[in-house]
Backbone bond lengths (Angstrom), bond angles and torsions (degrees), N, CA, C in turn:
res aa  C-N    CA-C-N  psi(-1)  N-CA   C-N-CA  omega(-1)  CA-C   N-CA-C  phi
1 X - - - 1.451 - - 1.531 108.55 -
2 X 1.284 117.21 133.67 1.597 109.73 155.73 1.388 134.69 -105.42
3 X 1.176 119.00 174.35 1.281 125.41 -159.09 1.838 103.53 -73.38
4 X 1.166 108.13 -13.84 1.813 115.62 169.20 1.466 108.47 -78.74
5 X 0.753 107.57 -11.82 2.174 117.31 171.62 1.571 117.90 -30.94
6 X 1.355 111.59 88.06 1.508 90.16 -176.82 1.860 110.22 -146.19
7 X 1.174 137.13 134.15 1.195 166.60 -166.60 1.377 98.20 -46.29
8 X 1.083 124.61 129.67 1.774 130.12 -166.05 1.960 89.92 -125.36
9 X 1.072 112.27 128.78 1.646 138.49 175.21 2.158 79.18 -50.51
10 X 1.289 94.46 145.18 1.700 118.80 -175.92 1.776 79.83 -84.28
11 X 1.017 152.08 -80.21 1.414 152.45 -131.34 1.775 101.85 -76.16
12 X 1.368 115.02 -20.81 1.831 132.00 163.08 1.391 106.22 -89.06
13 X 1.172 126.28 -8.99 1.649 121.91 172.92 1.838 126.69 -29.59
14 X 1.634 73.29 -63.85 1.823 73.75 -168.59 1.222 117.95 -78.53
15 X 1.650 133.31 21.77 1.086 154.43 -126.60 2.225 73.42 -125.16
16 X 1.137 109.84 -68.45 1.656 114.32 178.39 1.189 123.95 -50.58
17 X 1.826 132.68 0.46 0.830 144.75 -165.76 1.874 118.87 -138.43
18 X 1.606 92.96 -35.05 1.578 99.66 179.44 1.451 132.14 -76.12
19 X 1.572 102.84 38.08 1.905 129.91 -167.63 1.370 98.45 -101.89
20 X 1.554 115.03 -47.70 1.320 123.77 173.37 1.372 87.94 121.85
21 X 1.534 135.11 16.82 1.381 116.81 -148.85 1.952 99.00 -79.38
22 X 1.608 125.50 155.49 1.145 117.50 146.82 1.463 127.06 -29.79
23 X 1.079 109.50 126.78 1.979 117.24 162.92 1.140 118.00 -135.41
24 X 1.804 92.06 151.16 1.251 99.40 -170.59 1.666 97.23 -109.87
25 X 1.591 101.00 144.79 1.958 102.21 -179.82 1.252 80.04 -127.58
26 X 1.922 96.49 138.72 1.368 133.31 154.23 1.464 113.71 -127.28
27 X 1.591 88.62 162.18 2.001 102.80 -156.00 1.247 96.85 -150.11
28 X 1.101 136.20 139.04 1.484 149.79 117.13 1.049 160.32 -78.13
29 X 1.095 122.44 134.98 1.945 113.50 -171.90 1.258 123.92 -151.20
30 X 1.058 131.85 110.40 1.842 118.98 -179.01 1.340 116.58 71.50
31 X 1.877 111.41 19.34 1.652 101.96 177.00 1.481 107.43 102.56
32 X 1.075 139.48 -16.93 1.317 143.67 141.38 1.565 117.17 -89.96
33 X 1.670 86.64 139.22 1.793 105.25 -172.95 1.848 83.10 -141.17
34 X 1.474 89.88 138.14 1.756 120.51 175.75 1.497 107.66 -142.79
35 X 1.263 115.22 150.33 1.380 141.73 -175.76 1.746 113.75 -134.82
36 X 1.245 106.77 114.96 1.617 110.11 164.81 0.876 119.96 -101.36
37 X 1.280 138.90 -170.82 0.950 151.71 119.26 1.889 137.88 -72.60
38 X 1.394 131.25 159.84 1.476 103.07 -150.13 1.690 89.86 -155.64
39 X 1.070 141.28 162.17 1.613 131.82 161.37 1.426 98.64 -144.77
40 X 1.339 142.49 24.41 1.242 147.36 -163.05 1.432 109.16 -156.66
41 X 1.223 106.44 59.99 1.915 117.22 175.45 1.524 83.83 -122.95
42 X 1.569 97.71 153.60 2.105 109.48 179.40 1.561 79.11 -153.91
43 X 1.392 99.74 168.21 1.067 117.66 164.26 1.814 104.19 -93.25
44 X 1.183 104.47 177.78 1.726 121.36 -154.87 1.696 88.75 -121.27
45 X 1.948 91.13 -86.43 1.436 113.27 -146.90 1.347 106.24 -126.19
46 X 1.507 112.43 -169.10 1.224 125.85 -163.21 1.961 96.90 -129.01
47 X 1.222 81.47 -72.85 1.478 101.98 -162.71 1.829 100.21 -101.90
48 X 0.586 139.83 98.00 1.433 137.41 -2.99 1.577 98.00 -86.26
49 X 1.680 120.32 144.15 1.184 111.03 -166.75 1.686 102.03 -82.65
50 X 1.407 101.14 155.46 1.470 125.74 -171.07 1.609 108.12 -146.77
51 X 1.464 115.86 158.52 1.278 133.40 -173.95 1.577 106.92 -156.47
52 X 1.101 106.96 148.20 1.643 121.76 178.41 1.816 109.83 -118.58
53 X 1.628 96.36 137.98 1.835 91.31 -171.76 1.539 79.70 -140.63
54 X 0.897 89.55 146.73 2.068 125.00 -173.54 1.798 97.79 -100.55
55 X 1.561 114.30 97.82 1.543 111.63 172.42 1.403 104.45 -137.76
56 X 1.466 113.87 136.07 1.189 131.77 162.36 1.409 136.50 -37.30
57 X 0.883 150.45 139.73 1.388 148.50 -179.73 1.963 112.32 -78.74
58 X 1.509 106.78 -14.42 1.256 105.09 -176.21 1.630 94.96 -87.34
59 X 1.407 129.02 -7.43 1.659 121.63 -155.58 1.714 106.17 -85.53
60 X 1.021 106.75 139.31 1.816 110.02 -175.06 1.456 90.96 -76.43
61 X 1.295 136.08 -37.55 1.410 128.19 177.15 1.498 113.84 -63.46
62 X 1.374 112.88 -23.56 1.576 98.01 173.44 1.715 100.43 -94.41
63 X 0.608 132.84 37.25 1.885 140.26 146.96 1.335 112.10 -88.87
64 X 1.067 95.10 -50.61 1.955 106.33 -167.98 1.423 101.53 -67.58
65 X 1.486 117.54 -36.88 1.604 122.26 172.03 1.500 117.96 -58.47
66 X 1.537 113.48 -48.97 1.486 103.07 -178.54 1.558 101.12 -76.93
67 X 1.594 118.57 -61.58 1.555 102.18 -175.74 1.607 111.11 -39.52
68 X 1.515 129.06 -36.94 1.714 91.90 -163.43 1.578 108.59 -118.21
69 X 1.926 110.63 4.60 1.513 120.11 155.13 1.703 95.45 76.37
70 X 1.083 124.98 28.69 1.470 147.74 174.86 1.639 128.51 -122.86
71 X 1.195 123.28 134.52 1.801 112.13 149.31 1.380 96.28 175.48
72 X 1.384 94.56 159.51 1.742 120.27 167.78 1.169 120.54 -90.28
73 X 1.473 114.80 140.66 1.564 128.99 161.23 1.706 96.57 -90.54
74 X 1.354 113.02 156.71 0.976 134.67 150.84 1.558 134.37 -148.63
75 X 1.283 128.93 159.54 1.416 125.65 -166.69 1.618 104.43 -107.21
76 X 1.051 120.59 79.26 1.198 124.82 165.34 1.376 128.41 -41.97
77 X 1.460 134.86 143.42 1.515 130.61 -159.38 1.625 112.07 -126.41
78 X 1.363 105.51 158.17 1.605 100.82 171.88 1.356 120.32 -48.38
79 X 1.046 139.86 -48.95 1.301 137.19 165.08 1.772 121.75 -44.46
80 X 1.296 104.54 -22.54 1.488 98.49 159.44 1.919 109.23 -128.88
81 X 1.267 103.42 75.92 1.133 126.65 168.08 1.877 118.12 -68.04
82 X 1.484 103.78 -56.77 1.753 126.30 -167.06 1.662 80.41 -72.73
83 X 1.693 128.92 -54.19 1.755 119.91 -170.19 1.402 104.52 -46.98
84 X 1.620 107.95 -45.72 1.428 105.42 -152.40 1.637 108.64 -67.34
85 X 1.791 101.92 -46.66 1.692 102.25 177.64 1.352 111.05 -50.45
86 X 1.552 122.40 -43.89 1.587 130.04 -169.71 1.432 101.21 -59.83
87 X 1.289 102.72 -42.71 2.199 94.58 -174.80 1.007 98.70 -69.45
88 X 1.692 152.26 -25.02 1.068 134.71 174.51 1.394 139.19 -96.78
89 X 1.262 109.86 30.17 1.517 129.21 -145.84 1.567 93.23 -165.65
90 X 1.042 140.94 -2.39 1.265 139.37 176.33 1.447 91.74 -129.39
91 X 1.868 102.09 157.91 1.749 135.68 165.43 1.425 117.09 -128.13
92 X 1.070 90.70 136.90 1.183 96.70 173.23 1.881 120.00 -89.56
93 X 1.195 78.82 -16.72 1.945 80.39 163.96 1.837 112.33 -78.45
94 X 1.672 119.51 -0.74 1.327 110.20 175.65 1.674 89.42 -118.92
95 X 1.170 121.81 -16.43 1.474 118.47 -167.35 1.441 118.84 -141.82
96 X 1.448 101.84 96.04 1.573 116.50 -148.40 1.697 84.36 -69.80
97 X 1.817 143.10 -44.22 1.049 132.88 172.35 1.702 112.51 -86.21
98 X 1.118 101.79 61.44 1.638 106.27 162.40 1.414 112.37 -54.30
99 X 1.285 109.91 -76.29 1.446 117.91 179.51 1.415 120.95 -33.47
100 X 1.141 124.48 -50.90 1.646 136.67 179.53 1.535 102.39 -65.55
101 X 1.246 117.80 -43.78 1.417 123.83 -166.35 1.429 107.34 -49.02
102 X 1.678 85.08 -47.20 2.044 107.25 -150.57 1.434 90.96 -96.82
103 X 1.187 134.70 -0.74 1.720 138.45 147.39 1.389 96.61 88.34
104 X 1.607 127.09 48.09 1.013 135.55 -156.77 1.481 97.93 -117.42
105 X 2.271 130.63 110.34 1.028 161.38 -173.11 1.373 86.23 -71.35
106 X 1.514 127.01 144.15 1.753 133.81 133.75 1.130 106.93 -129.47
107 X 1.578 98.58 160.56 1.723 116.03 -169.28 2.103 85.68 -138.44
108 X 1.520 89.36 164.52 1.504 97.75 154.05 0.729 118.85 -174.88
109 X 1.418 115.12 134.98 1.754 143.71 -152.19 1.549 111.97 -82.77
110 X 1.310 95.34 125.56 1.902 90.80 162.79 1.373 154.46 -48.84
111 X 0.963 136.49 107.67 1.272 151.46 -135.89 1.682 127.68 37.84
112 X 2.058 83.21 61.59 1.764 107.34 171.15 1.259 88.37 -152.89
113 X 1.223 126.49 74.16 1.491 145.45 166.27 1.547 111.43 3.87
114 X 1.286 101.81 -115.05 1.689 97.39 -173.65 1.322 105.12 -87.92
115 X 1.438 134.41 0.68 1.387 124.08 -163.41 1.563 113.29 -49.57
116 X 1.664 123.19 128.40 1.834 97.34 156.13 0.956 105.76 -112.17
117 X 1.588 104.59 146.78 1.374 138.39 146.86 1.208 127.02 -54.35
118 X 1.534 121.80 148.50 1.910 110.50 174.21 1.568 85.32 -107.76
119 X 1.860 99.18 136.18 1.044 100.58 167.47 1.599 122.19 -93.47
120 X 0.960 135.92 175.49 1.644 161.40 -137.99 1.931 110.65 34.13
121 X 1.048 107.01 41.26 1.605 108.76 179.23 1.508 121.48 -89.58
122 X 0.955 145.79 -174.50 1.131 121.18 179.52 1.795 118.04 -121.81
123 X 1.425 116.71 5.24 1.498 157.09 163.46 0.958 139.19 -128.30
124 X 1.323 123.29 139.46 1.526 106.03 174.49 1.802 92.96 -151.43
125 X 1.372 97.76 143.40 1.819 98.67 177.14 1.609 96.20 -118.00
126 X 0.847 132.42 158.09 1.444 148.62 152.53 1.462 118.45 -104.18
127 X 1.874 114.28 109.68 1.200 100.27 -175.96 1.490 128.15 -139.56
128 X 1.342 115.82 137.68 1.565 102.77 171.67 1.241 132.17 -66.85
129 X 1.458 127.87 155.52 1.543 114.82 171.78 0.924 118.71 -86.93
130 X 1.423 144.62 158.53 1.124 120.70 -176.68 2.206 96.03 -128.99
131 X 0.794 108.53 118.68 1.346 128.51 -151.18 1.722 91.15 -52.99
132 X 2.000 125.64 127.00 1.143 110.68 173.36 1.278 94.65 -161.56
133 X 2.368 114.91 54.53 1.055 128.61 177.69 1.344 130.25 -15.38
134 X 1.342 113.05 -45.92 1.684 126.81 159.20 1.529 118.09 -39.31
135 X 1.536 105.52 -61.37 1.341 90.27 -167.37 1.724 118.20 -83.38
136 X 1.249 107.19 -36.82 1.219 123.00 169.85 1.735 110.56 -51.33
137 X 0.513 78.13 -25.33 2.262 88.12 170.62 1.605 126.66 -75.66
138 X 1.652 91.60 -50.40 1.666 98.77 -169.44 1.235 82.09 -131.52
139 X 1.762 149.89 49.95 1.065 137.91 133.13 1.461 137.05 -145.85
140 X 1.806 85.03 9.12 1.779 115.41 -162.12 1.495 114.75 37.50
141 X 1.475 113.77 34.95 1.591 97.07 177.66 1.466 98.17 -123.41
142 X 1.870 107.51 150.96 1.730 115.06 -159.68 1.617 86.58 -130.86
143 X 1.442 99.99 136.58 1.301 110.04 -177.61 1.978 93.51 -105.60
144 X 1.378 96.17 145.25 1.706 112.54 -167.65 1.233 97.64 -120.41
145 X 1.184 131.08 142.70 1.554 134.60 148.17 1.412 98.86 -98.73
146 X 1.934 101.95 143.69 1.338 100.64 177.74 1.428 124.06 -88.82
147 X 1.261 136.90 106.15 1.236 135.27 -162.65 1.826 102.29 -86.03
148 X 1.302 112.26 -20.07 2.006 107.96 -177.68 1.390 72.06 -153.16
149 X 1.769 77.92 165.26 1.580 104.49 171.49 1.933 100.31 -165.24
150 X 1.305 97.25 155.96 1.594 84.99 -179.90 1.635 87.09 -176.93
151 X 1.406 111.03 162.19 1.573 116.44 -165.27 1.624 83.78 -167.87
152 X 2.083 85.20 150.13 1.032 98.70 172.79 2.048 124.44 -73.25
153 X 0.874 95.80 118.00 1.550 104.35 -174.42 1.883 112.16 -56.60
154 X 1.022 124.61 -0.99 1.519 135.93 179.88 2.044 107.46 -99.96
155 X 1.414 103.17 -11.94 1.355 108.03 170.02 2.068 102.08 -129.13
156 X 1.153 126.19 -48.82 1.309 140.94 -144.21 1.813 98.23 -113.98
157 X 1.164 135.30 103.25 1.765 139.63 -164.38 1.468 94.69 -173.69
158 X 1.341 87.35 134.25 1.756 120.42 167.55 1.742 92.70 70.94
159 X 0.990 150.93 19.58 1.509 137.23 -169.11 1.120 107.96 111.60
160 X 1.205 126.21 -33.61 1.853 126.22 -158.74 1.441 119.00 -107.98
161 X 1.176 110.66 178.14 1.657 120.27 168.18 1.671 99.40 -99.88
162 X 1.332 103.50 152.52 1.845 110.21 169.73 1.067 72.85 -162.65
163 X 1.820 112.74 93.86 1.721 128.99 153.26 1.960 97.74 -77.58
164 X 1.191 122.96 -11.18 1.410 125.52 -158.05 1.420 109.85 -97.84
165 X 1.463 109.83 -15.27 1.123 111.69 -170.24 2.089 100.30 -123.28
166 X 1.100 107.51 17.49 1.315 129.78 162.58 1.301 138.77 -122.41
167 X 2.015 139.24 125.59 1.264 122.35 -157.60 2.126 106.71 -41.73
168 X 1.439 84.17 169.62 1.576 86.71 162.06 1.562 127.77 -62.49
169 X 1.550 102.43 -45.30 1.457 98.50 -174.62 1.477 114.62 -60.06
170 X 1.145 118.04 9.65 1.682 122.53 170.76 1.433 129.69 -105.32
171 X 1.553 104.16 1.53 1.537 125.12 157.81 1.432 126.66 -41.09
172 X 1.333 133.19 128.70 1.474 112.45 164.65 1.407 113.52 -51.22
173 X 1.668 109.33 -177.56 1.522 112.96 155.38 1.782 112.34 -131.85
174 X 0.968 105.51 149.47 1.563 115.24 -172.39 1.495 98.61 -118.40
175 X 1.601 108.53 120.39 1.516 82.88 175.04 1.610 95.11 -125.57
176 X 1.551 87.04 163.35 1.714 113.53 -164.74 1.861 115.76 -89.10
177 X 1.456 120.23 -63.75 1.458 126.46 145.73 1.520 104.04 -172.90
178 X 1.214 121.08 166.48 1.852 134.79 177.27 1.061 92.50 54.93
179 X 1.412 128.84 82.00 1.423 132.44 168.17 1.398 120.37 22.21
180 X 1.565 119.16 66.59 1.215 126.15 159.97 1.657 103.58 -122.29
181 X 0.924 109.96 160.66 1.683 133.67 -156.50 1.262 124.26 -122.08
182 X 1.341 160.51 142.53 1.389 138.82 132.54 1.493 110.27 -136.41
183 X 1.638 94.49 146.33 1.357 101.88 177.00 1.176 124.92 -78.57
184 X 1.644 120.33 158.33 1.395 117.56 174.48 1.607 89.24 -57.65
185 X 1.482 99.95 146.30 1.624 121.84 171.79 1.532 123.20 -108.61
186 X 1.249 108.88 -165.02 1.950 93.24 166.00 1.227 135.97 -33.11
187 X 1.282 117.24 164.70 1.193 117.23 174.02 1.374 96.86 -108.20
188 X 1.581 105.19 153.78 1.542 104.38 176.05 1.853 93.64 -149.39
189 X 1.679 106.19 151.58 1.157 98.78 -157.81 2.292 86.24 -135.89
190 X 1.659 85.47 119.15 1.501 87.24 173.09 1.533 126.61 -35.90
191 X 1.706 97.20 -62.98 1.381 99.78 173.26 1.441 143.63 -64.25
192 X 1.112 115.96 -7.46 0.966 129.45 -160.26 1.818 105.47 -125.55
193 X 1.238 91.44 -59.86 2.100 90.49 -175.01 0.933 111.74 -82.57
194 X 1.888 129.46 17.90 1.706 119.52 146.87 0.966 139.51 -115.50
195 X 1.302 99.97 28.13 1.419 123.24 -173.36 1.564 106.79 -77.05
């Protein structure tokens, strides 16, 4: 965690997510904690805020989701580029130290039980599932309500992102397919840069 750590309003939530950036979701249950990787999180809602994440049925992290009806989004950064490919390219059903392998930090926040967090990211949501057996069955997608939210304040202040006014290695990453990457890039502003 760093000392820029700070609590983002639930109704600004999906505001940390609606870049398209890569995320990584972690879950826990019974003493096991896993981390993926994810490119299919959206935001939902507002009121009460909600998000939708696209997970496989082969992922040990989507076990840990239905057994404990919990998990985190997070916004992973250029500086953990090699974690992010490794969480998604590694199992933990072949690699009981995934996490260690893929050099992957957890923290966990007060009053969010066992959840972990990846630390140095630049987001993190905390979320419930909200049970919608149907879709999660025949479409692998889990709808979350956001119960926390918090962003690093050196990219993410007042509501917004200012990747521009932060080094690069604090960029999201978006990735495209076969381990290629891109960073959030310029900023460009409707009102203003078409004038």
């Amino acid at each position: 965690m760093t000392p820029q750590f700070a609590p983002v309003e639930l109704e600004k939530a999906n505001r940390l997510i609606n870049h398209g950036a890569t995320a990584l979701v972690s879950a826990h249950h019974e003493g096991v904690d896993n981390v993926m990787s994810a490119s299919w999180v959206c935001g939902l809602d507002f009121k009460p805020a909600k998000l939708m994440v696209v997970i496989d049925k082969i992922a040990r992290t989507r076990e840990l989701i239905e057994e404990s009806g919990y998990f985190v989004i997070q916004v992973p950064t250029v500086a953990q580029l090699q974690m992010t490919y490794d969480l998604g390219n590694r199992t933990l059903r072949t690699d009981p130290d995934k996490l260690q392998h893929c050099g992957t930090r957890l923290f966990r926040m007060e009053d969010h039980g066992d959840l972990p967090f990846v630390a140095g990211c630049t987001a993190w949501l905390a979320c419930r599932v909200i049970p919608e057996p149907h879709n999660q069955q025949a479409h692998d997608l889990f709808i979350g309500e956001i119960v926390g939210a918090w962003a690093d304040t050196r990219v993410f202040k007042d509501g917004h992102w200012h990747f521009e006014d932060a080094g690069s290695s604090l960029r999201s990453l978006h990735y495209i397919a076969g381990g290629q990457f891109y960073a959030t890039g310029e900023p460009l502003n409707a009102k203003t840069d078409l004038k």
